[in-house]
C-alpha positions, 0 to 999 in steps of 0.5 A, spaced: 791 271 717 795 265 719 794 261 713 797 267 710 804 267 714 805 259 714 806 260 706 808 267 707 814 266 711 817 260 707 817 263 701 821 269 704 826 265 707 826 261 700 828 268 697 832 270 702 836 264 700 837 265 693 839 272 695 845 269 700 847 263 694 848 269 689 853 273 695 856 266 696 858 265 689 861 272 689 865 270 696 867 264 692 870 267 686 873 273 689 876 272 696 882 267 693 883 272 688 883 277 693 888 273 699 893 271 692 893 279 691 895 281 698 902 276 695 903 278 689 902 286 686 901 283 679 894 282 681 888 287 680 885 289 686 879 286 688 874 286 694 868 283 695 864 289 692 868 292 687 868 292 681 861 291 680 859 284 678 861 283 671 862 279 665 870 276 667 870 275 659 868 283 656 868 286 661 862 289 661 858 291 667 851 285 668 846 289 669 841 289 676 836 286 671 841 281 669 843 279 676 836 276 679 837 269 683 835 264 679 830 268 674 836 271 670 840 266 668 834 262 666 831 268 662 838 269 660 840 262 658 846 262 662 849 267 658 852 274 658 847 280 654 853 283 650 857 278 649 854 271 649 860 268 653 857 262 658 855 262 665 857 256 669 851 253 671 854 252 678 852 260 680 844 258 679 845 251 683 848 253 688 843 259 689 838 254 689 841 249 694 841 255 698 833 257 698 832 250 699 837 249 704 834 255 708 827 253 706 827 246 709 832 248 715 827 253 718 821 248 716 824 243 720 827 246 726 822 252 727 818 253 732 822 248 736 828 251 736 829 259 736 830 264 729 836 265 733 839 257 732 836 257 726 840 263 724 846 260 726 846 254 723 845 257 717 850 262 718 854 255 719 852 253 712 854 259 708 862 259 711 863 251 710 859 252 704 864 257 701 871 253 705 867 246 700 869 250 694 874 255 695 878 248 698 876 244 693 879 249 687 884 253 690 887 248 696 886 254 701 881 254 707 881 262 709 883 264 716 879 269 716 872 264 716 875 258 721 876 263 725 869 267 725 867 260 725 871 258 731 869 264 735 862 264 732 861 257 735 864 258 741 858 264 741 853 260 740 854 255 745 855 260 750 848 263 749 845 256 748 844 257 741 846 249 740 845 243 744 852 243 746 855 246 753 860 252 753 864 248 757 864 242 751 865 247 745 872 249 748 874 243 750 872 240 743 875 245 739 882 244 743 882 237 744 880 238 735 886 241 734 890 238 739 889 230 736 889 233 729 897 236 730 899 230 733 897 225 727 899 230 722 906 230 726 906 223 726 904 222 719 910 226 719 915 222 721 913 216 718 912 218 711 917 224 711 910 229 708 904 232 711 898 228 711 894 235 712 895 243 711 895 247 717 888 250 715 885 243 715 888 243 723 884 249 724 878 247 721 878 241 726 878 245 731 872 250 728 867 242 728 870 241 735 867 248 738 861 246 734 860 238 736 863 238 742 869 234 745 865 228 746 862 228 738 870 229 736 872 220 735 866 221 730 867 227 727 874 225 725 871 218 723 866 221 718 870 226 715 876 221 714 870 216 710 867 221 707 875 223 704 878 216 702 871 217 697 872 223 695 879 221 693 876 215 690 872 220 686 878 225 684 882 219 681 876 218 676 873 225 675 879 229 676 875 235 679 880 238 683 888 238 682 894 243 684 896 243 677 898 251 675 899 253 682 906 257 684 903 257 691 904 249 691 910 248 687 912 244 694 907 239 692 908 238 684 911 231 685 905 228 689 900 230 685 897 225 683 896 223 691 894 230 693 886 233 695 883 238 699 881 235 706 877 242 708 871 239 703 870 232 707 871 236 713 865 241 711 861 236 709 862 232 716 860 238 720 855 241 717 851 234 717 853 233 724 851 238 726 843 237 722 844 230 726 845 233 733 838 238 732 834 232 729 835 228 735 834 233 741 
């Protein structure tokens, strides 16, 4: 019996995390969509349930058998059934990052920390996961998850959830925000641009709820490292741009010199946080 659980429940967290991928790759092509069309009628309404997953191309609707983690794209070679038309091979990587994300979190911090600290940071995982992208195409961080991520922090440290106390989460997130607003205002006035986006402030604050007020000094060191490399890389690959975006018309001329923070910052939470489970 034992030897039947300690596979048994690996593998339904494994299946569990293909299934949350597949929900996040819908979260990540609908919810821009979604905040664009609250601002522009011309858009066609949209939620995260309706319509039904489809082919963006013809239109058709993908069938349940169609719609499998993992298998389907493998057993349809990517490719939609009625008309041919390609799927990025990024809907079934990051639904393996995910299974492989849950696997490996519950293996290394179960039994030592609880389903609900594990659930936690999961949780964590999935809304940075979904900013990273959304961020990184759209040079939009959703109010909505900072703040469910704000409060969710806050939660958790209230309820011993994470290492860290109530009292250094709420500090944390303050001093975040704070400090962040004072560089940007005087990167302001020196430079005459932003440096940052007001959604970057409030993410800050989101990694200074989580990390708490004494790990902020490295939380902003390791975000600022982890930006000057992906701006060194965007230059090269061009992977993100604000060309073909009305909404930032503002910043057409500095183009050139312009990336999503939000990214960085995902990365420099979430691997912060690994880094003060693993060393408790």
């Amino acid at each position: 019996m034992s030897l039947f659980l300690c596979w048994y429940i690996p593998c339904v967290i494994f299946i569990l995390g293909l299934c949350v991928g597949s929900f996040v790759n819908v979260v990540i092509y609908r919810y821009p969509l979604i905040m664009l069309q609250n601002n522009n009628s011309t858009f066609k309404k949209m939620s995260l349930s309706y319509p039904e997953s489809h082919c963006t191309t013809c239109k058709n609707k993908i069938l349940k058998r169609d719609n499998i983690p993992v298998l389907s794209w493998i057993l349809r070679k990517g490719k939609c059934r009625y008309c041919n038309t390609s799927f990025s091979i990024r809907y079934m990587i990051t639904e393996i990052v995910f299974g492989l994300v849950f696997l490996f979190t519950e293996l290394y911090l179960y039994p030592e920390f609880s389903l609900f600290s594990i659930a936690a940071i999961l949780i964590l995982f999935s809304y940075l996961y979904c900013i990273f992208f959304i961020d990184l195409k759209h040079f939009i961080i959703p109010d909505v998850m900072s703040y469910t991520l704000l409060i969710m922090g806050l939660c958790c440290a209230y309820f011993k959830l994470i290492p860290i106390s109530i009292a250094a989460s709420f500090s944390g997130a303050i001093f975040a925000f704070i400090i962040i607003s004072i560089s940007g205002l005087i990167f302001k006035i020196a430079r005459g641009i932003d440096g940052l986006g007001f959604g970057d402030y409030k993410l800050f604050a989101v990694g200074g709820a989580w990390v708490g007020f004494f790990n902020i000094p490295y939380l902003i060191i390791l975000s600022s490292l982890i930006g000057i490399l992906f701006f060194g890389l965007n230059k090269k690959y061009h992977f993100s741009s604000i060309e073909n975006k009305d909404y930032l018309d503002d910043l057409i001329e500095q183009k050139d010199n312009v990336i999503p923070f939000g990214p960085a910052i995902c990365l420099s939470i979430y691997f912060y946080m690994l880094y003060i489970f693993m060393s408790r």
